[in-house]
py3Dmol code that shows the C-alpha trace and the ligand (Angstrom):
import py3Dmol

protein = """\
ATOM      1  CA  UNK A   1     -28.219 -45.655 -36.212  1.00  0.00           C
ATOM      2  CA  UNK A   2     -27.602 -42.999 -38.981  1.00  0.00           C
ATOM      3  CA  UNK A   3     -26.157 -44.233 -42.514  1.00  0.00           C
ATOM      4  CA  UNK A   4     -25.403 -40.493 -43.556  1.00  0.00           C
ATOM      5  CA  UNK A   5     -21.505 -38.965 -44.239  1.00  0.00           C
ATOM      6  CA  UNK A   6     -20.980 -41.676 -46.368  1.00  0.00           C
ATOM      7  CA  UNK A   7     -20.770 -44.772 -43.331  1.00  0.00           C
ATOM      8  CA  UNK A   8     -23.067 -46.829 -41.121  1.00  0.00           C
ATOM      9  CA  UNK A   9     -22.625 -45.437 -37.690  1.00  0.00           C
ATOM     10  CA  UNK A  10     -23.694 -45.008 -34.242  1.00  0.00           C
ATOM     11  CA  UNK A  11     -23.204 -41.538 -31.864  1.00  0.00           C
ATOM     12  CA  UNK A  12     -23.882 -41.839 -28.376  1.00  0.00           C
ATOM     13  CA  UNK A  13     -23.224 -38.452 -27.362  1.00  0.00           C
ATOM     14  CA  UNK A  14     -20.805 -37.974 -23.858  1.00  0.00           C
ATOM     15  CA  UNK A  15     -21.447 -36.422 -20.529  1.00  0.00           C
ATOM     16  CA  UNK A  16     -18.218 -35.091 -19.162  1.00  0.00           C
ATOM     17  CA  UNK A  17     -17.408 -32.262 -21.608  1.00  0.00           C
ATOM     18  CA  UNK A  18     -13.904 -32.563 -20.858  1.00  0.00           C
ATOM     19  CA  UNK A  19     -13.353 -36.906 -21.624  1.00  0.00           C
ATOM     20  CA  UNK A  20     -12.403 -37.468 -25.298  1.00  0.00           C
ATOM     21  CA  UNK A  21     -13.865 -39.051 -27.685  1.00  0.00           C
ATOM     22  CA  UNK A  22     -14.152 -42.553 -28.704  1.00  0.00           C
ATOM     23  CA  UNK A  23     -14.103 -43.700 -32.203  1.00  0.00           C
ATOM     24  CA  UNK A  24     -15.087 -47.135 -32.076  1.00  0.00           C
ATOM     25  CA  UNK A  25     -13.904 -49.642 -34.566  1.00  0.00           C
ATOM     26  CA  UNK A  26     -15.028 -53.353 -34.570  1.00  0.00           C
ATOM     27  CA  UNK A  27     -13.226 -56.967 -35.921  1.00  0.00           C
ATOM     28  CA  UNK A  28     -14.178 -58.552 -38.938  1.00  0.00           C
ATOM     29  CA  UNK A  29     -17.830 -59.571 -39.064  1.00  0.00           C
ATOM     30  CA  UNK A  30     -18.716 -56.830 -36.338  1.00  0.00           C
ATOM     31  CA  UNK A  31     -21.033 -54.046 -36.319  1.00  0.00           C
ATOM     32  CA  UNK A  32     -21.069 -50.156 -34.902  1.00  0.00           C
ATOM     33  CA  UNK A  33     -22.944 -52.326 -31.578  1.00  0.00           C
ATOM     34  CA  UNK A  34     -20.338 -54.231 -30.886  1.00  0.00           C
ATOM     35  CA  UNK A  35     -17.711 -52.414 -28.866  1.00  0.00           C
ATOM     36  CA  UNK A  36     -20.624 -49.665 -27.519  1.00  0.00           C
ATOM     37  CA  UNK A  37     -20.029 -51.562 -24.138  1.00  0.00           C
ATOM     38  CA  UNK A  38     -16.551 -51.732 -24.096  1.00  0.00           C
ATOM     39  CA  UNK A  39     -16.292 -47.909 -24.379  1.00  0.00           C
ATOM     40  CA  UNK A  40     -18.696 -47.268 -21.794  1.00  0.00           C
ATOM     41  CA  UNK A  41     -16.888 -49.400 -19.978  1.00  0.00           C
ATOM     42  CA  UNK A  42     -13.018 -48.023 -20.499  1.00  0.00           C
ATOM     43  CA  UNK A  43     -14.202 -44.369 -20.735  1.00  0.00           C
ATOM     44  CA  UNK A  44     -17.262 -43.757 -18.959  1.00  0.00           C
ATOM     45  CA  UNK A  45     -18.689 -40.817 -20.048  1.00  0.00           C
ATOM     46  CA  UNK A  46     -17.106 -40.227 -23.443  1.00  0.00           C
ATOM     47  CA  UNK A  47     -18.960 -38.901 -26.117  1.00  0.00           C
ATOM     48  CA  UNK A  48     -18.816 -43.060 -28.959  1.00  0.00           C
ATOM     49  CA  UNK A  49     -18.949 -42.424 -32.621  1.00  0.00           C
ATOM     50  CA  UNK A  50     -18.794 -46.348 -33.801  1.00  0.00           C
ATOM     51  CA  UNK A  51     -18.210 -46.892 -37.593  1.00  0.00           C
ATOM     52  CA  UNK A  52     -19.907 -49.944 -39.741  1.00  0.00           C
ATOM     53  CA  UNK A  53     -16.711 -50.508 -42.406  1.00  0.00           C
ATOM     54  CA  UNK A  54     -18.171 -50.641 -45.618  1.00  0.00           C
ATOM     55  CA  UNK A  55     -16.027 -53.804 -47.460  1.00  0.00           C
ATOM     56  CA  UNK A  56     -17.791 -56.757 -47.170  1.00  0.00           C
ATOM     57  CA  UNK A  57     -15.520 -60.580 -46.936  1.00  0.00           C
ATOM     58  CA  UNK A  58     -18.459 -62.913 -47.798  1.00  0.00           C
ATOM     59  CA  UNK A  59     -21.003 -60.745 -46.075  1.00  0.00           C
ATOM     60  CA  UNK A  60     -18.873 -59.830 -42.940  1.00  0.00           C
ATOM     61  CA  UNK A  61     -17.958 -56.373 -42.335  1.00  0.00           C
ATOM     62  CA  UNK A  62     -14.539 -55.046 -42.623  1.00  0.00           C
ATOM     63  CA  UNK A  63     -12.388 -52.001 -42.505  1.00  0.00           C
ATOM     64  CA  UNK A  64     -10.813 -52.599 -45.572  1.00  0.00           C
ATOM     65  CA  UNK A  65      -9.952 -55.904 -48.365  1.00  0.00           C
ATOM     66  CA  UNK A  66      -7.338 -58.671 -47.444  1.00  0.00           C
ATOM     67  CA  UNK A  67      -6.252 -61.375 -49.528  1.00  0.00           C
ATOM     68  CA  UNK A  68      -5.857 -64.013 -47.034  1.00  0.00           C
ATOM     69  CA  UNK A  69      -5.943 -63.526 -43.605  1.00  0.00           C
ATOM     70  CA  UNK A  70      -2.877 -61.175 -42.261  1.00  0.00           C
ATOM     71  CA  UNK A  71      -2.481 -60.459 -46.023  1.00  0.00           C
ATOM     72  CA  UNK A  72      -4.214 -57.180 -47.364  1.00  0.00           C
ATOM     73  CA  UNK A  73      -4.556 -55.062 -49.988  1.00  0.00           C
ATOM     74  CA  UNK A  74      -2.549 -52.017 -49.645  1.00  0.00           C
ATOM     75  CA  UNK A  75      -3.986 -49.879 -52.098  1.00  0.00           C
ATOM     76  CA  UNK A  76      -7.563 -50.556 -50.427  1.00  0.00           C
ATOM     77  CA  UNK A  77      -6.179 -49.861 -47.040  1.00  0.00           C
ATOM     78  CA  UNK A  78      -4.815 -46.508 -48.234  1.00  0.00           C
ATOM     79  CA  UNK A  79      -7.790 -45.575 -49.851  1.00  0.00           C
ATOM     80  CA  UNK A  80     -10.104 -46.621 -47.156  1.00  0.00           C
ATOM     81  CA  UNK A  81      -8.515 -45.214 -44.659  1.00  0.00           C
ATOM     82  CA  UNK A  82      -8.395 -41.687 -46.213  1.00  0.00           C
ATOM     83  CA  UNK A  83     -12.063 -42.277 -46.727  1.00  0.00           C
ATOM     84  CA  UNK A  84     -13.006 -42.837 -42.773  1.00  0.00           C
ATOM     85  CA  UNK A  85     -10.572 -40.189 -42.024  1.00  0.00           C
ATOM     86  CA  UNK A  86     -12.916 -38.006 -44.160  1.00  0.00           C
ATOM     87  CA  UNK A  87     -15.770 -39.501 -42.589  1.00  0.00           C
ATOM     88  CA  UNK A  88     -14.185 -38.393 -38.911  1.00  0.00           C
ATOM     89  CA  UNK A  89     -13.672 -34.365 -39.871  1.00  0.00           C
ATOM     90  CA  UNK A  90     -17.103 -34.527 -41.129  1.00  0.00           C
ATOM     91  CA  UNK A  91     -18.858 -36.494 -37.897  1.00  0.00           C
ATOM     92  CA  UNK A  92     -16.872 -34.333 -35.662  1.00  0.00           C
ATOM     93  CA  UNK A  93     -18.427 -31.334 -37.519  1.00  0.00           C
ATOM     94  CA  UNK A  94     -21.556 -32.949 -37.122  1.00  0.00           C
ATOM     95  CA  UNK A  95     -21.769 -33.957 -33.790  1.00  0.00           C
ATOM     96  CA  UNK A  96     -19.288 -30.841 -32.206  1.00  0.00           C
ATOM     97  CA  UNK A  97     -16.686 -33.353 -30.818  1.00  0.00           C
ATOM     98  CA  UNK A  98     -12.528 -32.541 -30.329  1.00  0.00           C
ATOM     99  CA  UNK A  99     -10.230 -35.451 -32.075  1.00  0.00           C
ATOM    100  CA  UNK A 100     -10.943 -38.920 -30.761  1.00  0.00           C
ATOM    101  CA  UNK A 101      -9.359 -41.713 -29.112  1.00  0.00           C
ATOM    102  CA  UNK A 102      -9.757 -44.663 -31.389  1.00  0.00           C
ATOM    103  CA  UNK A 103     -11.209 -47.642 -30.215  1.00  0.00           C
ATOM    104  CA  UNK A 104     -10.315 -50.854 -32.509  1.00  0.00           C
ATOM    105  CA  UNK A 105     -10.209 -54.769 -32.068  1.00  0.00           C
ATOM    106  CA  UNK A 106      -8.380 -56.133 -34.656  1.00  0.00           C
ATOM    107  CA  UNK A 107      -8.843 -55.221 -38.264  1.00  0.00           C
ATOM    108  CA  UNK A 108     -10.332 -52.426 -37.070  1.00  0.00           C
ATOM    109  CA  UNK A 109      -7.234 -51.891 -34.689  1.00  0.00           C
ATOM    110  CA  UNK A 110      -5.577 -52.045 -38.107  1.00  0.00           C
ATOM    111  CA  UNK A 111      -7.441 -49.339 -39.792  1.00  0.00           C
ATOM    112  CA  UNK A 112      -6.895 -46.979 -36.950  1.00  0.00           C
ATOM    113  CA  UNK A 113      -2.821 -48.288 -36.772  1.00  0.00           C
ATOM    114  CA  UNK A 114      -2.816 -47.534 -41.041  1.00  0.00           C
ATOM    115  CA  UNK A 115      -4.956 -43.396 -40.122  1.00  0.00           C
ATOM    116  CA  UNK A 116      -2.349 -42.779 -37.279  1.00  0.00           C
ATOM    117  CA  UNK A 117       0.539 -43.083 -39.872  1.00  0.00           C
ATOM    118  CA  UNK A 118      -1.755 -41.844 -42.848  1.00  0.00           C
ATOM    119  CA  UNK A 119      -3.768 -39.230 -41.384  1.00  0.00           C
ATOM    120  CA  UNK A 120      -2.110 -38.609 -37.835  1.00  0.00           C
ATOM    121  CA  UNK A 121      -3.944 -35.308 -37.588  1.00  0.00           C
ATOM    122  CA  UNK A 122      -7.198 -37.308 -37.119  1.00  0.00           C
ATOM    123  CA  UNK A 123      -6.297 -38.837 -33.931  1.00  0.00           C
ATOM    124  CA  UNK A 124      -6.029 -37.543 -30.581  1.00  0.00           C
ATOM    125  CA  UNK A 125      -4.595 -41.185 -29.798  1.00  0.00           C
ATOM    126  CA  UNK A 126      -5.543 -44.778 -29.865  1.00  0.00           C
ATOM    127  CA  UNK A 127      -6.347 -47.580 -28.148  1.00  0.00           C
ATOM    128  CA  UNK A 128      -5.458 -51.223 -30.501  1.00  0.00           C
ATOM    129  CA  UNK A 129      -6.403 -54.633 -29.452  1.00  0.00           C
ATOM    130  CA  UNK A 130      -4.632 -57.078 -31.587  1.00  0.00           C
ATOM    131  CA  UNK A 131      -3.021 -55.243 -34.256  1.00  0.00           C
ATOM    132  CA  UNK A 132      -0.970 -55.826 -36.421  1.00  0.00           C
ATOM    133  CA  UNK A 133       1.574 -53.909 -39.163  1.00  0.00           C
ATOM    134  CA  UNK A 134      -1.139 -52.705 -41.890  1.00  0.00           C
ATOM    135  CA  UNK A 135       1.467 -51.393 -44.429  1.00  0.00           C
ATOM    136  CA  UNK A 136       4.748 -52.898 -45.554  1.00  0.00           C
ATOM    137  CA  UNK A 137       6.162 -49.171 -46.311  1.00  0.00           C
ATOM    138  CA  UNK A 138       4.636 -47.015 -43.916  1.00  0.00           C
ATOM    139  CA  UNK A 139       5.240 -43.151 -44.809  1.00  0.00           C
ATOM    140  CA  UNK A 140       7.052 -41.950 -41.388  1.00  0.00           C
ATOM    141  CA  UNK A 141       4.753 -39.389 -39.859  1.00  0.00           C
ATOM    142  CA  UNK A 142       5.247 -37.143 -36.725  1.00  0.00           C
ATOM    143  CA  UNK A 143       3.063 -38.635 -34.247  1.00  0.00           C
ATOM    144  CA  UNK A 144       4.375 -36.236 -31.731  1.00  0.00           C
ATOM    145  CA  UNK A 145       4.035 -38.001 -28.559  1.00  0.00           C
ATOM    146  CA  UNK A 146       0.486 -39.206 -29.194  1.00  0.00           C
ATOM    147  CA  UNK A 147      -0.511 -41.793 -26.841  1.00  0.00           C
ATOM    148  CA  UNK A 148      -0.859 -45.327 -28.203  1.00  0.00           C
ATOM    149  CA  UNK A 149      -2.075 -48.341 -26.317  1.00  0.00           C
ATOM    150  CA  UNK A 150      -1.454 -51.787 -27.489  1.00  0.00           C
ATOM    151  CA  UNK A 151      -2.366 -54.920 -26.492  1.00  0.00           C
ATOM    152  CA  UNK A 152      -0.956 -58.736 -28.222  1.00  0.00           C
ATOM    153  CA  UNK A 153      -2.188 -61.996 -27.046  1.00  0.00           C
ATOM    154  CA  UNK A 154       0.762 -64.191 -26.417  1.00  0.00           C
ATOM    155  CA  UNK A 155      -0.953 -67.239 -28.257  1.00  0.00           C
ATOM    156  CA  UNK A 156      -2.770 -65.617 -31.100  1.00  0.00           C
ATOM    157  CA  UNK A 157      -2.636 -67.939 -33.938  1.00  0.00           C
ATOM    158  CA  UNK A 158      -3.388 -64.730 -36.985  1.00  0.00           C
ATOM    159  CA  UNK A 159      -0.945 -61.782 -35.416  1.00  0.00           C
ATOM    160  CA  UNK A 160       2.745 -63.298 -34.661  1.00  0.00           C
ATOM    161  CA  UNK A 161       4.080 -61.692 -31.632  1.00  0.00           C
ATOM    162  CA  UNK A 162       6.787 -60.244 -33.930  1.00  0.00           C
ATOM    163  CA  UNK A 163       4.472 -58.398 -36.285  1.00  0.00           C
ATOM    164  CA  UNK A 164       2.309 -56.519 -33.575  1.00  0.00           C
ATOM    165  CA  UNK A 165       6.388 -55.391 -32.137  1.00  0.00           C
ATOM    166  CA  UNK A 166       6.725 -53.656 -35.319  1.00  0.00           C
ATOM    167  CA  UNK A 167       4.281 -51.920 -35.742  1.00  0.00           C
ATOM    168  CA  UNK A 168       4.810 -50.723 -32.170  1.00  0.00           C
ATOM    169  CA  UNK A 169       8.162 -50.306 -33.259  1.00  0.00           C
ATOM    170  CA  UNK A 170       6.669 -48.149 -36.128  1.00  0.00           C
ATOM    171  CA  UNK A 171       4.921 -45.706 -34.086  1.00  0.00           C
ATOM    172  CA  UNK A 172       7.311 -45.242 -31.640  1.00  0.00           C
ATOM    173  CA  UNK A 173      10.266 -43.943 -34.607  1.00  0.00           C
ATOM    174  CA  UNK A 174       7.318 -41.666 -35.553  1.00  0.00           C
ATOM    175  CA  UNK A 175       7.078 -40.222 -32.152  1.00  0.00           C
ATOM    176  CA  UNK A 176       4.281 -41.869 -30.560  1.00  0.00           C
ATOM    177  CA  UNK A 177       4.318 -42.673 -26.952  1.00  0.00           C
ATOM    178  CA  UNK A 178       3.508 -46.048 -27.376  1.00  0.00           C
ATOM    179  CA  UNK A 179       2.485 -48.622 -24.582  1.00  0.00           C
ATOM    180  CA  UNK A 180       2.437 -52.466 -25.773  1.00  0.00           C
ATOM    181  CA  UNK A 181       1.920 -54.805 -23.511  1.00  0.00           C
ATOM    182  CA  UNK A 182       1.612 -58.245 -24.711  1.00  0.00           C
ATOM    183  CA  UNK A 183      -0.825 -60.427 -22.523  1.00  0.00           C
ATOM    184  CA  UNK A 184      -1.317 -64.316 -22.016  1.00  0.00           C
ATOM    185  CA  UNK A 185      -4.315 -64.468 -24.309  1.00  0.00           C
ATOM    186  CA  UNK A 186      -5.180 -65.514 -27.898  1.00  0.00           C
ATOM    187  CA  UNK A 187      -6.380 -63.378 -30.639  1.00  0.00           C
ATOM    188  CA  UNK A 188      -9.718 -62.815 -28.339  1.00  0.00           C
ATOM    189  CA  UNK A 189     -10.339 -60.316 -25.565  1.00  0.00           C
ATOM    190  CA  UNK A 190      -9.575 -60.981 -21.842  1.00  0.00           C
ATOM    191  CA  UNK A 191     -10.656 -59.023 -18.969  1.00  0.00           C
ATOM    192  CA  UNK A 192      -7.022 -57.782 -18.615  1.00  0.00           C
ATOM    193  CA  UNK A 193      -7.444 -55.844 -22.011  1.00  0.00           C
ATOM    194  CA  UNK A 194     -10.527 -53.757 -19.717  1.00  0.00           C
ATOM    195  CA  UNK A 195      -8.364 -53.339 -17.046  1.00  0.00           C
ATOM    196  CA  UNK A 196      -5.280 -51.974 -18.983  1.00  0.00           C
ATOM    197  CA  UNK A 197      -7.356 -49.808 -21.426  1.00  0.00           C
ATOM    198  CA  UNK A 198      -9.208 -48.526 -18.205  1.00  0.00           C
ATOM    199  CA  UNK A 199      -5.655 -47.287 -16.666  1.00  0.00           C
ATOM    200  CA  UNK A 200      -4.267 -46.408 -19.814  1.00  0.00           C
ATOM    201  CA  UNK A 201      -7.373 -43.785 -20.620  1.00  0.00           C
ATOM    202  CA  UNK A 202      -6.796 -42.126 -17.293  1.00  0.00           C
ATOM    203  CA  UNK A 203      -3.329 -40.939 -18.280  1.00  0.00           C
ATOM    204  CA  UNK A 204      -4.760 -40.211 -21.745  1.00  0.00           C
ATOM    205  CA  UNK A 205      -7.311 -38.165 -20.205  1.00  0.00           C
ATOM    206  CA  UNK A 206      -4.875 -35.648 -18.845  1.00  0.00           C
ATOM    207  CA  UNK A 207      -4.929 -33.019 -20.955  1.00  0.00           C
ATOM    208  CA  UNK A 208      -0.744 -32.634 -21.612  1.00  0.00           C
ATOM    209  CA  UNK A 209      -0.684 -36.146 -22.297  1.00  0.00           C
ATOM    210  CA  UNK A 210      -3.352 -35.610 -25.662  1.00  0.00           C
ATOM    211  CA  UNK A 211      -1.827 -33.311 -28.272  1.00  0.00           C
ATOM    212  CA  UNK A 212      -4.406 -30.706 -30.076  1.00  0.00           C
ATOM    213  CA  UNK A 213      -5.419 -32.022 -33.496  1.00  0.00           C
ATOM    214  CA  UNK A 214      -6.653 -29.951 -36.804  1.00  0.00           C
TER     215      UNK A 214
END
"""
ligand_1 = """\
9
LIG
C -7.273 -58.191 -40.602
O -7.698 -58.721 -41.622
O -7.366 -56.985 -40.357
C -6.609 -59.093 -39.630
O -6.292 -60.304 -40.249
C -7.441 -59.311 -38.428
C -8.794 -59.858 -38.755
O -9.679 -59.087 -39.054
O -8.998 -61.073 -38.678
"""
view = py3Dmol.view(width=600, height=400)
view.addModel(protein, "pdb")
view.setStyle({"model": 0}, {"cartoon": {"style": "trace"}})
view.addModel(ligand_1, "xyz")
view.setStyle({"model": 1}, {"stick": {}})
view.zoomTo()
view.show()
């Protein structure tokens, strides 16, 4: 665990050179352990860089401030995801690694949904479980064919199936090539979210399909 370039994080460096990286993002109330597993388990032998956010909701963890649930505060969002943006050009500095993949179950699905249309750049692609729209006026940015993943539970009682469309909706009109797939689940993980990321990554692995980033 290092708490150096500014967050709380984990690296667990990669052994296939040529697998992206993972930037691994965790719900509200989570740590940088929590989705170490599930990256070892969809990309086996990626290089994980998993992020502690910094705001804290009566002691829990978060990405970035809300004012209810499903309600947030723009301004922080903005601001706090330039800041692990930052945080990203510096680790991968750091640590040698290409763009990642990010990794993120629900808010922080959301932060990496609000740094693909903030920050594209940042991104090689990413992989959302149970996001939702984090900005009511999105800026438009070219997202040139980056490959999104994701995945809606059917029954979640804090994402309506209509909300996790748009932002879908969202990164497609910026040029994302965006796979949603809406499964018979809650707001919590099934094994069918494993399965999918696990088939999704190999297409993402090919090198065509994952544009070059700054
Ligand atoms: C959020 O606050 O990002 C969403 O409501 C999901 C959550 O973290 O519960």
């Amino acid at each position: 665990m290092s708490n150096d370039l500014g967050f709380i994080h984990r690296f667990e460096p990669g052994n296939r050179l040529e697998a992206p990286p993972l930037l691994l993002l965790h719900g509200t109330g989570g740590d940088e352990n929590d989705l170490l597993p599930l990256g070892q388990a969809i990309a086996p032998g990626s290089a994980l860089l998993s992020v502690r956010g910094k705001v804290l909701e009566h002691g829990m963890p978060r990405f970035f401030r809300r004012l209810a649930e499903g309600v947030f505060d723009e301004n922080d969002v903005r601001r706090r995801a330039n800041e692990l943006a930052d945080f990203v050009a510096d680790a991968r500095k750091r640590y040698d690694l290409t763009a990642p993949i990010a990794l993120g179950y629900s808010n922080g699905a959301n932060i990496a949904a609000a740094m693909l249309l903030l920050r594209p750049q940042v991104l090689a692609g990413a992989i959302l479980l149970r996001a939702m729209v984090p900005l009511a006026q999105p800026p438009k940015p070219d997202l040139a064919r980056k490959p999104v993943m994701i995945t809606s539970g059917q029954r979640d009682p804090i994402i309506p199936a209509s909300n996790a469309a748009e932002l879908a909706g969202q990164l497609t009109d910026a040029g994302a090539n965006v796979q949603h797939s809406v499964l018979p689940t809650g707001h919590e993980l099934s094994q069918m979210d494993l399965a999918l990321a696990k088939e999704w990554m190999k297409t993402a692995l090919l090198p065509e399909a994952v544009p070059s980033s700054e």
